[in-house]
PyMOL Python script that loads the backbone (N, CA, C, O; Angstrom):
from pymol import cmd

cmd.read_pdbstr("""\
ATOM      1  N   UNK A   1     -12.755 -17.723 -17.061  1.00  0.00           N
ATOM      2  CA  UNK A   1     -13.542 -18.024 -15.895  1.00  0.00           C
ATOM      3  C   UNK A   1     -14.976 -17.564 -16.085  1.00  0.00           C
ATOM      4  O   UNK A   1     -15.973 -18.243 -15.841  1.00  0.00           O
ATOM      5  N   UNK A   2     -14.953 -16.432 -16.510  1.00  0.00           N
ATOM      6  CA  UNK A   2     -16.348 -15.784 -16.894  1.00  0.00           C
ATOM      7  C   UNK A   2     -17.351 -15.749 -15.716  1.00  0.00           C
ATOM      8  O   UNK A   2     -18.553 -15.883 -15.945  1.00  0.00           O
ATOM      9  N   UNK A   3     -16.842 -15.555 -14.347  1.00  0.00           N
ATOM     10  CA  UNK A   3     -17.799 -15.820 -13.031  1.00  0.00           C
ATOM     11  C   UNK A   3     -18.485 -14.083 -13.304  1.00  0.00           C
ATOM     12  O   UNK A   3     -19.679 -13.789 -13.241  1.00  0.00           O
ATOM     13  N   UNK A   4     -17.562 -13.318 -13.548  1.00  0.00           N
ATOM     14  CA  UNK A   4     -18.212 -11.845 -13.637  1.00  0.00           C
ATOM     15  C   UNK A   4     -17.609 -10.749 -12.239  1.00  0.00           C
ATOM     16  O   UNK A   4     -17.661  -9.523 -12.139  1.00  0.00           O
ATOM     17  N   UNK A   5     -17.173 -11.574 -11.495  1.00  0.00           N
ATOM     18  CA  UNK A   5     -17.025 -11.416  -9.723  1.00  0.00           C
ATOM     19  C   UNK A   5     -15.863  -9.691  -9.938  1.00  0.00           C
ATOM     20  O   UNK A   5     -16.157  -8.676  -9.307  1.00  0.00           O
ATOM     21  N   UNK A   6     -14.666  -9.740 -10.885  1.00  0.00           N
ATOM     22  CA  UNK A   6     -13.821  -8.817 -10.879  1.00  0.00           C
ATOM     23  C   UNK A   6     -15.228  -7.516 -11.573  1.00  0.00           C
ATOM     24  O   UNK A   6     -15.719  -6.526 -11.031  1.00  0.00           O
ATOM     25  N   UNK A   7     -15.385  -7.916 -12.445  1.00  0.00           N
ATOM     26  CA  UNK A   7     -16.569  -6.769 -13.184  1.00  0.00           C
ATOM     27  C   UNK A   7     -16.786  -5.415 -12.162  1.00  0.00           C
ATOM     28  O   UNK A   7     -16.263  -4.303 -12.230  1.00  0.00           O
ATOM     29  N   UNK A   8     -17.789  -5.980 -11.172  1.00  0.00           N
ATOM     30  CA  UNK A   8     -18.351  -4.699 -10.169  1.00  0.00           C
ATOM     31  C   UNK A   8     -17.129  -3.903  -9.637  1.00  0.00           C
ATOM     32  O   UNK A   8     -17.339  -2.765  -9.217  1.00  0.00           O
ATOM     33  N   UNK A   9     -16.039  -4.340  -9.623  1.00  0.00           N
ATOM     34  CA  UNK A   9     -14.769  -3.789  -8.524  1.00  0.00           C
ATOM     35  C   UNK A   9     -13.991  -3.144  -9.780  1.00  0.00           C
ATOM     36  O   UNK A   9     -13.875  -1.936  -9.577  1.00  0.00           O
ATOM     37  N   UNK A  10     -13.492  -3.482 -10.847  1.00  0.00           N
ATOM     38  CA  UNK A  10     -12.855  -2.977 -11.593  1.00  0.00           C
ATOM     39  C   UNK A  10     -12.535  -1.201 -11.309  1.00  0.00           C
ATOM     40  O   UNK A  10     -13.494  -0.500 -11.633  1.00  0.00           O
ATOM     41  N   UNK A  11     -11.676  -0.662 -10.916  1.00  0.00           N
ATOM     42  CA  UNK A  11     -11.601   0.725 -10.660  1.00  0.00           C
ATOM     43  C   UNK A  11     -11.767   1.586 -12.669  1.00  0.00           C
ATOM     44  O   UNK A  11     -12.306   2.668 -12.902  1.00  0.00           O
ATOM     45  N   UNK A  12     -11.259   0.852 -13.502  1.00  0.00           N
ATOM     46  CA  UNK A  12     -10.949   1.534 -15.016  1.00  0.00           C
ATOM     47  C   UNK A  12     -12.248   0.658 -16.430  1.00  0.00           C
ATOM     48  O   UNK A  12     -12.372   0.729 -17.652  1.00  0.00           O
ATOM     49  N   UNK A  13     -12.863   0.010 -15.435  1.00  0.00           N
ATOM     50  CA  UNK A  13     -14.021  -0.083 -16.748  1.00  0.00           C
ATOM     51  C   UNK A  13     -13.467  -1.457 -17.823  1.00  0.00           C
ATOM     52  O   UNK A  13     -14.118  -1.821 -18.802  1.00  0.00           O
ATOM     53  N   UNK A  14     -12.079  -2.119 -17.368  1.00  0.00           N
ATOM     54  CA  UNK A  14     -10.975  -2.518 -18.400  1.00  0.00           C
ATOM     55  C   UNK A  14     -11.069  -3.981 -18.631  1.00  0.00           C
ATOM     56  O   UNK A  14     -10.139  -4.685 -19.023  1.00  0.00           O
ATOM     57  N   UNK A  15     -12.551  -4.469 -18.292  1.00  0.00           N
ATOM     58  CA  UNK A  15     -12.981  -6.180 -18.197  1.00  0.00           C
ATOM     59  C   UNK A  15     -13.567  -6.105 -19.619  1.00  0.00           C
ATOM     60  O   UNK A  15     -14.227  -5.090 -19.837  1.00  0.00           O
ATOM     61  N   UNK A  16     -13.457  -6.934 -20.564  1.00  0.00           N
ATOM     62  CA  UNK A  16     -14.258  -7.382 -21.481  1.00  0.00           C
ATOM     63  C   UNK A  16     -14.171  -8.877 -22.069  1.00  0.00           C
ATOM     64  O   UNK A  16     -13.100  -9.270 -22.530  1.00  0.00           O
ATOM     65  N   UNK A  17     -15.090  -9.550 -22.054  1.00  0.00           N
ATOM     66  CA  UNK A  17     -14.968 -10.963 -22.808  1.00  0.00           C
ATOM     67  C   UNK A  17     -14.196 -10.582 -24.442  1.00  0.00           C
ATOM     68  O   UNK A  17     -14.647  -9.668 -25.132  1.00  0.00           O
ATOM     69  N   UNK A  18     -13.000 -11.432 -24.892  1.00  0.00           N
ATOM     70  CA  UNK A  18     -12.311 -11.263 -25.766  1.00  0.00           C
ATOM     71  C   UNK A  18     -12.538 -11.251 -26.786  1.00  0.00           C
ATOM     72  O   UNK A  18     -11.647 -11.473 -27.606  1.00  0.00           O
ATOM     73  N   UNK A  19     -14.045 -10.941 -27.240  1.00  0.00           N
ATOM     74  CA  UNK A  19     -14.698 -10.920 -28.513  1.00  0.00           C
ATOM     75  C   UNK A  19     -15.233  -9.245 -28.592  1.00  0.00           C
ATOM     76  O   UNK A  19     -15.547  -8.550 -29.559  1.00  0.00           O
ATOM     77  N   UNK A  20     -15.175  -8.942 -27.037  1.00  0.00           N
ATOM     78  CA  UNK A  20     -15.470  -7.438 -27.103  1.00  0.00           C
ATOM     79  C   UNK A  20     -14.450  -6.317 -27.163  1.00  0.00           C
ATOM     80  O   UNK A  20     -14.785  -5.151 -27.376  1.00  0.00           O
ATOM     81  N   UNK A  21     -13.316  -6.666 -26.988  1.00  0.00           N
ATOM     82  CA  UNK A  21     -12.247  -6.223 -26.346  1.00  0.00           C
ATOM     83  C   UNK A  21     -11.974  -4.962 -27.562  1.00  0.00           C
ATOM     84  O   UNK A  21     -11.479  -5.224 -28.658  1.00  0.00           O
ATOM     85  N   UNK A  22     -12.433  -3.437 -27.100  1.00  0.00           N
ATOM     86  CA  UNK A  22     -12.460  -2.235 -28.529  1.00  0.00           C
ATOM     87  C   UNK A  22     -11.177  -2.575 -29.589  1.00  0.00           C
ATOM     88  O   UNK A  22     -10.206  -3.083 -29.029  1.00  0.00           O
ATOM     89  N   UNK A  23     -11.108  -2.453 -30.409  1.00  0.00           N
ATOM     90  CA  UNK A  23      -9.991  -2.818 -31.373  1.00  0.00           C
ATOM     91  C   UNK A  23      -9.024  -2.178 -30.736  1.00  0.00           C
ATOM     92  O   UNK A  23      -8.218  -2.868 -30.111  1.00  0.00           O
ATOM     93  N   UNK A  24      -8.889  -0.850 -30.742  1.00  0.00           N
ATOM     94  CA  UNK A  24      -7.494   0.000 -30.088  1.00  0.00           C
ATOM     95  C   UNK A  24      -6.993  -0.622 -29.058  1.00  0.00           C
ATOM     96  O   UNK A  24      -5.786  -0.408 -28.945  1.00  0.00           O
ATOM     97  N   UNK A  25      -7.504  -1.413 -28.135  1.00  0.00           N
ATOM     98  CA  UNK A  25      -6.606  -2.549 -27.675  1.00  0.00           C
ATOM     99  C   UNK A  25      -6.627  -3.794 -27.547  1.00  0.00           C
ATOM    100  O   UNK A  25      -6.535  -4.531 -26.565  1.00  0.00           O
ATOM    101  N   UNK A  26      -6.831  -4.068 -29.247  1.00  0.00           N
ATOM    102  CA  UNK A  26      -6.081  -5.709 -29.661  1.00  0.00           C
ATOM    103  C   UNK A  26      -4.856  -6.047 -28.769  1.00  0.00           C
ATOM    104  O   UNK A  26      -4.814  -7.036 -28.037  1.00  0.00           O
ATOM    105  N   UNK A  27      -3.686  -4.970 -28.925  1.00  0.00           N
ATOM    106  CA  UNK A  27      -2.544  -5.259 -28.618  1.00  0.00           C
ATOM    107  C   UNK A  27      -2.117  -6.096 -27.292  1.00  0.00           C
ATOM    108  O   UNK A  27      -1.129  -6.800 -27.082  1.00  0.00           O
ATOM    109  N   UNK A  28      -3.094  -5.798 -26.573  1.00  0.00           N
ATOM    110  CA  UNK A  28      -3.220  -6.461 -25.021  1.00  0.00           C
ATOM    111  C   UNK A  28      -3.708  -8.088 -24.978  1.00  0.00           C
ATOM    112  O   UNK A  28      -3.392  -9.118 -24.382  1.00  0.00           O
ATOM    113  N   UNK A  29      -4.313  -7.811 -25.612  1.00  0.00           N
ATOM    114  CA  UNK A  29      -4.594  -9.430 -26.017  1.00  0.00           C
ATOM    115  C   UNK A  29      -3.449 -10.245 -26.113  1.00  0.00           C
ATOM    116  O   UNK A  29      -3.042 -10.852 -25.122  1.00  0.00           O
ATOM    117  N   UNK A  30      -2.786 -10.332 -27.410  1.00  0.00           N
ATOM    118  CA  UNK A  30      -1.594 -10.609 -27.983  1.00  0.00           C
ATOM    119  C   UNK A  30      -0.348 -10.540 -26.475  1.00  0.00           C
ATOM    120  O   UNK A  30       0.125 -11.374 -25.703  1.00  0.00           O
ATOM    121  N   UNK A  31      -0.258  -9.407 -26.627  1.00  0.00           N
ATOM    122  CA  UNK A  31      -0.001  -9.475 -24.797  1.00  0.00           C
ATOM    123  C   UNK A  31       0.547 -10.472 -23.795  1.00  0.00           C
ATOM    124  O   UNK A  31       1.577 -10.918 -23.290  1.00  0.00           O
ATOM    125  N   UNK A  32      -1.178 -10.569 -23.826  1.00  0.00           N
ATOM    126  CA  UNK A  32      -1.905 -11.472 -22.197  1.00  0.00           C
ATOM    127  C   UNK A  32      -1.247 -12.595 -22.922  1.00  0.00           C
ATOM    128  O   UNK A  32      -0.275 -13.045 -22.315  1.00  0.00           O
ATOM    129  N   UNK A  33      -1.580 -13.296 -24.317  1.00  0.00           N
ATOM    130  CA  UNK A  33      -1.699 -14.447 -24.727  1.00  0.00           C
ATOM    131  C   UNK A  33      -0.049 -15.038 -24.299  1.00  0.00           C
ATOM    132  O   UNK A  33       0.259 -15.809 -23.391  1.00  0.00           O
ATOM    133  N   UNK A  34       0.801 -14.382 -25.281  1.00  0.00           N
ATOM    134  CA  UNK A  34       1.944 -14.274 -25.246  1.00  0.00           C
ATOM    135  C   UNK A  34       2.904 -14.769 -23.771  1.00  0.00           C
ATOM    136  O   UNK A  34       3.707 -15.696 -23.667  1.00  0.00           O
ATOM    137  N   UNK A  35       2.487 -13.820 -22.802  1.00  0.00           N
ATOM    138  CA  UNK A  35       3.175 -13.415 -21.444  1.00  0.00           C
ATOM    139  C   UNK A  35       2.516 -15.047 -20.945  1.00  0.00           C
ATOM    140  O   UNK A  35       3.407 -15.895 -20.934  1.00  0.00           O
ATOM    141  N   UNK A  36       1.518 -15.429 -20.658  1.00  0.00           N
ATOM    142  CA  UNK A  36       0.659 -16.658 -20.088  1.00  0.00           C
ATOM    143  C   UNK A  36       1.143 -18.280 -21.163  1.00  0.00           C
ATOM    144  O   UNK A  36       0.868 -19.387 -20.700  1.00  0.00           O
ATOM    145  N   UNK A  37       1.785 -18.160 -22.419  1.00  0.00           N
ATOM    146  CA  UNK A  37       2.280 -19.325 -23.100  1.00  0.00           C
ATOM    147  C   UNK A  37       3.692 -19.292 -22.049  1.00  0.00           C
ATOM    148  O   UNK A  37       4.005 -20.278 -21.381  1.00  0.00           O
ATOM    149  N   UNK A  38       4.130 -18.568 -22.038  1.00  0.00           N
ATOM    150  CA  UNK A  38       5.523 -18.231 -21.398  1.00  0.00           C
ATOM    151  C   UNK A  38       5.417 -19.107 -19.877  1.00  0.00           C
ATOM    152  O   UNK A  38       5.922 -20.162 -19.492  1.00  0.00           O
ATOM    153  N   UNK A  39       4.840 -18.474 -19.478  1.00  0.00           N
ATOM    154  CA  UNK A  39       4.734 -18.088 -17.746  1.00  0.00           C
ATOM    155  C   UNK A  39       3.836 -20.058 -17.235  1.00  0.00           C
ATOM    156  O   UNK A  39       4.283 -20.863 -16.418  1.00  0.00           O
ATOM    157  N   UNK A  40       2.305 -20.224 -18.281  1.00  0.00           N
ATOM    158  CA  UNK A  40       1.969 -21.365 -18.063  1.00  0.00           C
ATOM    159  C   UNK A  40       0.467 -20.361 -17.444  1.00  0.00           C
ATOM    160  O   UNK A  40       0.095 -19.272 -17.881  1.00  0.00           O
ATOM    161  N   UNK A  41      -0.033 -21.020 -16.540  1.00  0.00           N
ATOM    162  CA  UNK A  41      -1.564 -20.700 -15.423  1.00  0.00           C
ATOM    163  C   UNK A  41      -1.209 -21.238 -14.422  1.00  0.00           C
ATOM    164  O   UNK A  41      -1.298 -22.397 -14.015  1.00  0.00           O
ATOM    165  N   UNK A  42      -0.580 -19.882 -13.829  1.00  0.00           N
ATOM    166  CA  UNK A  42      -0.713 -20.107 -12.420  1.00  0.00           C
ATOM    167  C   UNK A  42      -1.574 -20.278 -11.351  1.00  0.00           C
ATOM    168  O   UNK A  42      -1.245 -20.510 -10.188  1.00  0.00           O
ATOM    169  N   UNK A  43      -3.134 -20.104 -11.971  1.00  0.00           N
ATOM    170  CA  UNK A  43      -4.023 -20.295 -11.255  1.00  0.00           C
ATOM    171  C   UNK A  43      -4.368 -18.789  -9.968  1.00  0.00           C
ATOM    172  O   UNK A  43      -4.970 -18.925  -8.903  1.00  0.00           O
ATOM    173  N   UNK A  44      -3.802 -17.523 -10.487  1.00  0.00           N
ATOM    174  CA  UNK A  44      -3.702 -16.751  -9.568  1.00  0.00           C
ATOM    175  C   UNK A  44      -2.145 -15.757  -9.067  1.00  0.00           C
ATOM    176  O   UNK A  44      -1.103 -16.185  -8.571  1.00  0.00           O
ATOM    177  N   UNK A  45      -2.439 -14.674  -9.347  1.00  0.00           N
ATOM    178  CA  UNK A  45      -0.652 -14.249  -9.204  1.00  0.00           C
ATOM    179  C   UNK A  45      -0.121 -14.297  -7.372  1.00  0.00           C
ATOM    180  O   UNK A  45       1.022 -14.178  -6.930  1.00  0.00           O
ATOM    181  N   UNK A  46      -1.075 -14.454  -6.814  1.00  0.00           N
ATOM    182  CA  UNK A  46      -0.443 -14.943  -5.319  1.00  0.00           C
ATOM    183  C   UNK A  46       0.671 -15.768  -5.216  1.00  0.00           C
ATOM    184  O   UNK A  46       1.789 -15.437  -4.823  1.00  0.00           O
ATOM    185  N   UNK A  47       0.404 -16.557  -5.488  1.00  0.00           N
ATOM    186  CA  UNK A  47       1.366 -18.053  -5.415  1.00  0.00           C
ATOM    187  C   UNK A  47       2.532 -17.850  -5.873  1.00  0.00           C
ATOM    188  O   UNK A  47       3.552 -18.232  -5.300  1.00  0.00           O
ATOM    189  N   UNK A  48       2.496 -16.983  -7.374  1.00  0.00           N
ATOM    190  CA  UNK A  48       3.986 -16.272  -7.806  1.00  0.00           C
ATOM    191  C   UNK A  48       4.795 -15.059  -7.480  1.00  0.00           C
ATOM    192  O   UNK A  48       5.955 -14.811  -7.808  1.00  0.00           O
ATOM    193  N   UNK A  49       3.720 -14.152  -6.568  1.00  0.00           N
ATOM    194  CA  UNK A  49       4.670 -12.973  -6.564  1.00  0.00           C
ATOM    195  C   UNK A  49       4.866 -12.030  -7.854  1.00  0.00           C
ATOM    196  O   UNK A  49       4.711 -12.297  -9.045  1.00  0.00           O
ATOM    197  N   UNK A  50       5.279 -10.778  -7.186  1.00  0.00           N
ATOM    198  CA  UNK A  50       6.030 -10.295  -8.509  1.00  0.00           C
ATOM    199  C   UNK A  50       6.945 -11.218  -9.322  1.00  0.00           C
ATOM    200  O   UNK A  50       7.611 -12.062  -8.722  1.00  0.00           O
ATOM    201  N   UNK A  51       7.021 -11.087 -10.837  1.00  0.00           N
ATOM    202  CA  UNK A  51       7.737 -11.681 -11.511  1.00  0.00           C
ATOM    203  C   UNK A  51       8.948 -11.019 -11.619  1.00  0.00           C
ATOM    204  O   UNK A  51       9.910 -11.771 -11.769  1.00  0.00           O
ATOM    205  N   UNK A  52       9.288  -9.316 -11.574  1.00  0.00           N
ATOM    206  CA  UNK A  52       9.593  -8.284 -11.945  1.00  0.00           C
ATOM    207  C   UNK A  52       9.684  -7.851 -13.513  1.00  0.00           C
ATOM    208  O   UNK A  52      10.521  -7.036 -13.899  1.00  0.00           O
ATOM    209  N   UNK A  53       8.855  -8.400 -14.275  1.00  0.00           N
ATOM    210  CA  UNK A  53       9.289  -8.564 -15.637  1.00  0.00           C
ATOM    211  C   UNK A  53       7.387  -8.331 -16.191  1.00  0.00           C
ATOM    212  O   UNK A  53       6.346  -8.772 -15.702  1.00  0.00           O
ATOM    213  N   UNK A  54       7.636  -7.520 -17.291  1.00  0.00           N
ATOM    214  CA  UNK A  54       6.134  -7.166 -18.380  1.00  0.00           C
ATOM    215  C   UNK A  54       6.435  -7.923 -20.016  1.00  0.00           C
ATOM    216  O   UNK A  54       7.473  -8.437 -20.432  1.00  0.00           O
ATOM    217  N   UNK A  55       5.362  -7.786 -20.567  1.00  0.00           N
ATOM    218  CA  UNK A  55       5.816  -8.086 -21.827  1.00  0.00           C
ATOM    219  C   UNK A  55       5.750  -6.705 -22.334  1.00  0.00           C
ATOM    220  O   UNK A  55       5.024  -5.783 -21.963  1.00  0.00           O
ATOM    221  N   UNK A  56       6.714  -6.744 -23.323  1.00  0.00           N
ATOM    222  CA  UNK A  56       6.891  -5.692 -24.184  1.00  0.00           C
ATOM    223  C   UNK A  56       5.729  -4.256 -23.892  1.00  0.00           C
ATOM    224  O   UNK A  56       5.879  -3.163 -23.347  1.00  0.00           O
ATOM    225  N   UNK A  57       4.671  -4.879 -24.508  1.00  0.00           N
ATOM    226  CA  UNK A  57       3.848  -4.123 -25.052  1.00  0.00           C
ATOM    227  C   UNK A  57       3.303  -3.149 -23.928  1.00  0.00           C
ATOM    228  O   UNK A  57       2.891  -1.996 -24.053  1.00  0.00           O
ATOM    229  N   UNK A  58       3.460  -4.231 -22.366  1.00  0.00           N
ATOM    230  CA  UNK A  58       2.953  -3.548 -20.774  1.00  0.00           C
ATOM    231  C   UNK A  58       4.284  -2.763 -20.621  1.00  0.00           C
ATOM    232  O   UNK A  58       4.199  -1.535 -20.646  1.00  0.00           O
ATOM    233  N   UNK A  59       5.475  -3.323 -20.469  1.00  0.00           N
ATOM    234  CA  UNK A  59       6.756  -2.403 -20.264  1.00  0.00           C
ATOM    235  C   UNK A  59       6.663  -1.004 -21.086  1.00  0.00           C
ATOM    236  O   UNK A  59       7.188  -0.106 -20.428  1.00  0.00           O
ATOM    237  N   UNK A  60       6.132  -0.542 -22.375  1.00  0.00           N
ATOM    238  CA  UNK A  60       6.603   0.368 -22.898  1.00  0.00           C
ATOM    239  C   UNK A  60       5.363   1.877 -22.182  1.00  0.00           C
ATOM    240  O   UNK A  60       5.241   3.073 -22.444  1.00  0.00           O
ATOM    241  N   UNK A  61       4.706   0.936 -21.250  1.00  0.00           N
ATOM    242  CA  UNK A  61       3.952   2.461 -20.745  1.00  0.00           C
ATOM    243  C   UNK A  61       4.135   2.893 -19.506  1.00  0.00           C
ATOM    244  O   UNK A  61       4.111   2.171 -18.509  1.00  0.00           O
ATOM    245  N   UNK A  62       4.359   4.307 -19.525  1.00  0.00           N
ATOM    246  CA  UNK A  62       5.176   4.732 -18.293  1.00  0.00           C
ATOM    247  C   UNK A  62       3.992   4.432 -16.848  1.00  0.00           C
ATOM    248  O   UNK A  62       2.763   4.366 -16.865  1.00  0.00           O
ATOM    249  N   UNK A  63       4.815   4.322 -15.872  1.00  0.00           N
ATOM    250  CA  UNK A  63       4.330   3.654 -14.872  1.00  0.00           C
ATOM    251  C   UNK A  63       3.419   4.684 -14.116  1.00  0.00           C
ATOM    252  O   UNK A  63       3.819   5.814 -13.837  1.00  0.00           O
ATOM    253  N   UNK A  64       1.996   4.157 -13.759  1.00  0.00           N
ATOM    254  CA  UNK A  64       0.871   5.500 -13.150  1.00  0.00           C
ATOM    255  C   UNK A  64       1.490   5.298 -11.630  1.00  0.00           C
ATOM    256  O   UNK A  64       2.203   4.534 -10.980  1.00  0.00           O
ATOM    257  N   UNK A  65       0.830   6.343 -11.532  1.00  0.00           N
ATOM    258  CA  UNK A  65       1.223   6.975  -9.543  1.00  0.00           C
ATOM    259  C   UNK A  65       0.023   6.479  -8.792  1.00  0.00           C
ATOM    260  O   UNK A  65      -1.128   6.792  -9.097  1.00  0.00           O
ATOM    261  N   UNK A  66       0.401   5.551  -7.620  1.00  0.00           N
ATOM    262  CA  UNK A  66      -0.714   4.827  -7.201  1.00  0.00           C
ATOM    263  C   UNK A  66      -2.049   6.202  -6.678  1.00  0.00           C
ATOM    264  O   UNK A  66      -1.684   7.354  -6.445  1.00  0.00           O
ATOM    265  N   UNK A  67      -3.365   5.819  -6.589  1.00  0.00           N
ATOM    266  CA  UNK A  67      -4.307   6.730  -6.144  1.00  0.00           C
ATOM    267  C   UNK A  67      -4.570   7.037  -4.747  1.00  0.00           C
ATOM    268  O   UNK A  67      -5.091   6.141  -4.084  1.00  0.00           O
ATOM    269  N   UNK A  68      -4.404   7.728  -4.394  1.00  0.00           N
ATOM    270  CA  UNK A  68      -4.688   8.253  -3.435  1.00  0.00           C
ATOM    271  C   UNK A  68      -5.949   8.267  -2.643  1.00  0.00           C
ATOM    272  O   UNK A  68      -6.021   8.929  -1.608  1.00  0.00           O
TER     273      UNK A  68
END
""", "prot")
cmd.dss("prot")
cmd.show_as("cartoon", "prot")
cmd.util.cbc("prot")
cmd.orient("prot")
């Protein structure tokens, strides 16, 4: 999309165009790519809801405690 709009709000800094993306997390890429051949473009996760399901690489990190 590249509008920029998520950028300012981001709470973790964790937006980068995929040419920037620090090497230490390639893996997310691969990821995103992966999970979205699967799934298709939904155009937005509203419309789907939880899926209840990660790919691998999101499942293997333990789950943060929402912020307070």
């Amino acid at each position: 999309m590249d509008c920029g709009a998520c950028d300012p709000v981001c709470p973790v800094e964790a937006i980068y165009y995929a040419d920037d993306v620090p090497d230490e997390w390639a893996d997310y890429i691969r990821a995103n790519v992966e999970f979205f051949e699967e799934l298709g473009s939904p155009q937005g996760a509203s419309s789907l809801g939880n899926l209840g399901r990660d790919h691998p690489v999101i499942a293997a990190h333990p789950v943060a405690e929402p912020a307070h």
